[in-house]
C-alpha positions as a Markdown table, in Angstrom:
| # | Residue | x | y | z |
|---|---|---|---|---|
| 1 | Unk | 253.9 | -58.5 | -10.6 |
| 2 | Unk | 250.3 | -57.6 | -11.9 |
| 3 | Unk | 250.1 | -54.5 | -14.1 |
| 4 | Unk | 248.0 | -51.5 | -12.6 |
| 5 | Unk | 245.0 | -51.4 | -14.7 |
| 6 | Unk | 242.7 | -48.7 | -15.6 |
| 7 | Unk | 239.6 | -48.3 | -17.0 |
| 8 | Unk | 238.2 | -45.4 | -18.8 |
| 9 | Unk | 234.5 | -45.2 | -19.9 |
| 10 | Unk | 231.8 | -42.9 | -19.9 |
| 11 | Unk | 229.0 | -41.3 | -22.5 |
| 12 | Unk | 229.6 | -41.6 | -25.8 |
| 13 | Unk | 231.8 | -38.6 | -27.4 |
| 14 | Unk | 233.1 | -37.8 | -24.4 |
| 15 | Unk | 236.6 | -38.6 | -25.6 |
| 16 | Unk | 237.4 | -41.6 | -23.9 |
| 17 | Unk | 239.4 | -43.0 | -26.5 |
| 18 | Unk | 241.7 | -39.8 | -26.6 |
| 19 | Unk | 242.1 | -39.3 | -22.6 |
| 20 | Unk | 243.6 | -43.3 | -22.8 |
| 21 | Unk | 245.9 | -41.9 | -25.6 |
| 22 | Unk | 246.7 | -39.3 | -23.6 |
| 23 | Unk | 247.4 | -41.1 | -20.6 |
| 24 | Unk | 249.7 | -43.5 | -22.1 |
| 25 | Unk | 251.8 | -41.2 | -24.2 |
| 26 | Unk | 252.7 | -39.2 | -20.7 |
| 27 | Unk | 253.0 | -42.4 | -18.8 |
| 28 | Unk | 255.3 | -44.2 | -21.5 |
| 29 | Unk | 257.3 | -40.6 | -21.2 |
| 30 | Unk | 257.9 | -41.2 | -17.8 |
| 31 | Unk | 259.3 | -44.6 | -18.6 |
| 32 | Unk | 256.8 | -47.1 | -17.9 |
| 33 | Unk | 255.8 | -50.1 | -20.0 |
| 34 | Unk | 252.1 | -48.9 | -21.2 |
| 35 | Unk | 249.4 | -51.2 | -23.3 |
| 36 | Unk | 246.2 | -49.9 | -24.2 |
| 37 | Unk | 242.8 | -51.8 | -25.5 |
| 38 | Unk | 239.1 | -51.0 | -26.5 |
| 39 | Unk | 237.6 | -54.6 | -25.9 |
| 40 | Unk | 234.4 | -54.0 | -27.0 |
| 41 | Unk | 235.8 | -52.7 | -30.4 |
| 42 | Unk | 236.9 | -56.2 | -31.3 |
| 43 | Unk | 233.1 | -57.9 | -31.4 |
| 44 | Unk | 230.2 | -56.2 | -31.7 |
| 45 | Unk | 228.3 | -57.6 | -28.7 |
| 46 | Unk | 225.3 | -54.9 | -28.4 |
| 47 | Unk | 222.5 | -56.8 | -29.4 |
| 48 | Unk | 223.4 | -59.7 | -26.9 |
| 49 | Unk | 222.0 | -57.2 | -24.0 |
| 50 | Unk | 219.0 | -57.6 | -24.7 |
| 51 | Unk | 219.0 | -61.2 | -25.3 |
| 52 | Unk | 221.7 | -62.9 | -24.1 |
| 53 | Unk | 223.7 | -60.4 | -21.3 |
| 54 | Unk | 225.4 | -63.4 | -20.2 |
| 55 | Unk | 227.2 | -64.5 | -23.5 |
| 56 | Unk | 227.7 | -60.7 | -24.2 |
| 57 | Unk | 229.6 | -60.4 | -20.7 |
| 58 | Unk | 231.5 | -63.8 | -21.4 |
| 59 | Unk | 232.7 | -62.3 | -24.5 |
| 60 | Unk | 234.3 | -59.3 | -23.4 |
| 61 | Unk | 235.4 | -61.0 | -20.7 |
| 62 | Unk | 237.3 | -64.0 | -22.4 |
| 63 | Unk | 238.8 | -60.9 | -24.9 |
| 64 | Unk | 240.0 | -59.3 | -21.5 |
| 65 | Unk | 241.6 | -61.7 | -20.2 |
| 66 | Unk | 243.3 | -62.7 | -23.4 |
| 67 | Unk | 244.6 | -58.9 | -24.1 |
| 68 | Unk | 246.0 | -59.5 | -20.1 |
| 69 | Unk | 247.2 | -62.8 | -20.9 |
| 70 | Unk | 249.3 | -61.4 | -23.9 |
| 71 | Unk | 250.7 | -58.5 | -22.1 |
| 72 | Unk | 251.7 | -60.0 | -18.6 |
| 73 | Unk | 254.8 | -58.3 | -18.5 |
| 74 | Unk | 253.0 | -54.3 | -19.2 |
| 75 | Unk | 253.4 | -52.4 | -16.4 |
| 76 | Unk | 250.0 | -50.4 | -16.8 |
| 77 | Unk | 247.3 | -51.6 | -19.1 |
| 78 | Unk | 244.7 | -48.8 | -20.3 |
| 79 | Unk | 241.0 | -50.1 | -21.2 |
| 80 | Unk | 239.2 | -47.7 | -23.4 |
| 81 | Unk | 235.6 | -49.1 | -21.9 |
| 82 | Unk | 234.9 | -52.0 | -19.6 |
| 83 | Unk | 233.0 | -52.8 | -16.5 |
| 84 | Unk | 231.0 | -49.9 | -16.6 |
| 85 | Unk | 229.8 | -50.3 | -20.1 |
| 86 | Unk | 228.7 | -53.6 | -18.7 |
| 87 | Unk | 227.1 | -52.2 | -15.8 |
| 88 | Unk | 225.2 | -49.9 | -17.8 |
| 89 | Unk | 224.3 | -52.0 | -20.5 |
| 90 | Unk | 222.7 | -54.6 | -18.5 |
| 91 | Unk | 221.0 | -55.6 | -14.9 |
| 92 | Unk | 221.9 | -59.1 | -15.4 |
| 93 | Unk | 223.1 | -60.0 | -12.0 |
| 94 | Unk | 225.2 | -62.8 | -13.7 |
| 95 | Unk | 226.4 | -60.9 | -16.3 |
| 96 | Unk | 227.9 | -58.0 | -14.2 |
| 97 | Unk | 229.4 | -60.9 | -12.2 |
| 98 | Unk | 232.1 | -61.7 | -14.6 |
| 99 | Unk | 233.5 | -57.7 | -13.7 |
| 100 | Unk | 233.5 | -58.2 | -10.0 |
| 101 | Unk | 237.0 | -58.1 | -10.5 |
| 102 | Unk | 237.3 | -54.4 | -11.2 |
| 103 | Unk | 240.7 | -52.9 | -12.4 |
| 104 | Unk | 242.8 | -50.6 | -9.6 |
| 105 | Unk | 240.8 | -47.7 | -10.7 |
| 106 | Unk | 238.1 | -46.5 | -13.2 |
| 107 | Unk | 237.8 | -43.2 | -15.0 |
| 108 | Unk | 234.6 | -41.8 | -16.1 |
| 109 | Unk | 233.6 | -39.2 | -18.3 |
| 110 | Unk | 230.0 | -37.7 | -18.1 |
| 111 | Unk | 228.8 | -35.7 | -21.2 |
| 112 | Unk | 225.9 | -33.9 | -21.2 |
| 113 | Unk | 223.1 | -35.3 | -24.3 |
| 114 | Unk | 223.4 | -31.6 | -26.1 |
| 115 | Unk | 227.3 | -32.6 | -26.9 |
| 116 | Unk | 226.2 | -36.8 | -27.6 |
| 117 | Unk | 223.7 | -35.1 | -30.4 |
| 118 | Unk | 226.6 | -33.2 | -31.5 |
| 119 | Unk | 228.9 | -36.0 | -32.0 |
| 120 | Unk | 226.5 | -38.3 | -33.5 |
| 121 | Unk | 225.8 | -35.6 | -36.1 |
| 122 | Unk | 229.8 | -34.6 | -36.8 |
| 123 | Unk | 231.2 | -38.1 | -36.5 |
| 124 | Unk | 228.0 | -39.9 | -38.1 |
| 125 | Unk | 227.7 | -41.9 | -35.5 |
| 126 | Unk | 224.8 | -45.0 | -35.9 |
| 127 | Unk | 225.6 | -46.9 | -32.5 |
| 128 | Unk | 221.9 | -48.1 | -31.2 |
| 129 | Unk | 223.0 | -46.4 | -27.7 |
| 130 | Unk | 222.9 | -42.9 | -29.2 |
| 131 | Unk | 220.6 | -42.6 | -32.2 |
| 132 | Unk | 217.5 | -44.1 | -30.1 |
| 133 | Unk | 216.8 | -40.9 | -27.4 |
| 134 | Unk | 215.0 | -43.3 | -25.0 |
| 135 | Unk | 218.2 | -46.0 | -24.9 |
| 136 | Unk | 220.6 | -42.4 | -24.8 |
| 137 | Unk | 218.8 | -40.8 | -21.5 |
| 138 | Unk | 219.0 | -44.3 | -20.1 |
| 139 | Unk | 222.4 | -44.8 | -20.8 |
| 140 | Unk | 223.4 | -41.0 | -20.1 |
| 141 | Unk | 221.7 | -41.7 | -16.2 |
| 142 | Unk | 223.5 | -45.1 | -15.8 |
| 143 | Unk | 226.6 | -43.3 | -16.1 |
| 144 | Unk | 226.1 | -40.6 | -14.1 |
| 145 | Unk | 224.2 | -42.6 | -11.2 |
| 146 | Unk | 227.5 | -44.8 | -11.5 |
| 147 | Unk | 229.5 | -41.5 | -11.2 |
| 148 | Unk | 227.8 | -40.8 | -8.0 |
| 149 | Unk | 228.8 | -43.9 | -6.4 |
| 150 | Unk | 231.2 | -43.1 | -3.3 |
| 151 | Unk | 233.9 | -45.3 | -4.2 |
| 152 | Unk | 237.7 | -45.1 | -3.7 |
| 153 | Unk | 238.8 | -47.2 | -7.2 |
| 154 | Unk | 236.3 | -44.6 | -9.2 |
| 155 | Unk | 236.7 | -40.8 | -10.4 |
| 156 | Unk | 234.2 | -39.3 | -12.1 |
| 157 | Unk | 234.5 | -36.2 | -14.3 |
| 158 | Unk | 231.9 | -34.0 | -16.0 |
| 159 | Unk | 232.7 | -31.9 | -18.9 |
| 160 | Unk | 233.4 | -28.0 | -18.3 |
| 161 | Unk | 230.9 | -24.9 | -19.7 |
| 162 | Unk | 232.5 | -25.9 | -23.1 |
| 163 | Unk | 231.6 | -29.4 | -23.0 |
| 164 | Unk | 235.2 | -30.7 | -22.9 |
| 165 | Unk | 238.1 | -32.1 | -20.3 |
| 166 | Unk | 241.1 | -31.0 | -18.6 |
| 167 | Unk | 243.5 | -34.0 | -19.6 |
| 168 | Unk | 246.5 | -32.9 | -17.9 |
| 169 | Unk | 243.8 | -32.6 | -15.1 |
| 170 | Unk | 243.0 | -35.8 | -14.9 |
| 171 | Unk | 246.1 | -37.4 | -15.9 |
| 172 | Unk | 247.6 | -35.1 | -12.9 |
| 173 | Unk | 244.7 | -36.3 | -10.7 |
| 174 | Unk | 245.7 | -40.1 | -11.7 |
| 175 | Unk | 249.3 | -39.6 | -11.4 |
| 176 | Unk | 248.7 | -38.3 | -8.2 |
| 177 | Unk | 247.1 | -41.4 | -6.8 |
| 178 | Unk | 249.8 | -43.6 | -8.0 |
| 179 | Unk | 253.1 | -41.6 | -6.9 |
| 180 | Unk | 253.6 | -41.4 | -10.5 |
């Protein structure tokens, strides 16, 4: 049997990383088998956008499929950033080929550019995406037009009045789905 997979991505800061922390420490409390992977930490593939989208998508790709290779037996497997980062990152119709196969669902995280400035100045954060304030509006609108989309494999969340998330919220909101 196929592990359920979920994706989490959205904005930068938005906390990604410690909403798939999150989820995994209450789903491995319930008794579940839980792995959890940022692929795009393991190569740097960013400038490849630009000039090769196809390579850069191969890449992540071939590092997916080896994380799902290696844990065949997980019952959930948690991806901090995937086929959305893709989708934003490039138009390449080739490129976003190789994530047709989305995961069960996706979770996304929509930050508004006031908090991005604010983590890139309390984190130090040099990432092209959010130093460069034309590539950070264009990459803050990808998301959120991909938030919009009416699907039934995607939830979208925006941050509250204090620029943060519920994480029981949306872990209840997931768990929900699932029976879990």
């Amino acid at each position: 049997m196929k592990p359920v997979e979920i994706v989490v991505d959205g904005t930068d800061g938005a906390g990604k990383t410690p909403l798939v922390e999150y989820i995994a420490s209450r789903l491995i409390g319930l008794g579940y088998t839980v792995a959890t992977y940022a692929p795009f930490r393991e190569i740097e593939v960013y400038p490849l956008w630009e000039t090769d989208p196809i390579k850069a998508s191969r890449i992540i790709a071939e590092v997916m499929q080896r994380f799902r290779a290696n844990h065949s037996n997980t019952e959930i497997v948690i991806w901090d950033r995937a086929w959305p980062t893709v989708f934003v990152s490039t138009n390449c119709k080739e490129a976003r080929e190789m994530f047709c196969r989305f995961p069960d669902l996706t979770v996304l995280l929509i930050n508004t550019e006031q908090t991005i400035l604010e983590k890139i100045t309390k984190h130090r954060l040099h990432s092209a995406w959010v130093i460069d304030p034309y590539a950070r509006k264009k990459y803050i609108e990808a998301y959120r037009i991909l938030a919009g989309t009416h699907r039934d494999d995607l939830l979208a969340f925006n941050a509250d009045l204090n620029r943060r998330f519920n994480l029981e919220h949306i872990f209840c909101t997931i768990a929900l789905r699932y029976g879990w």
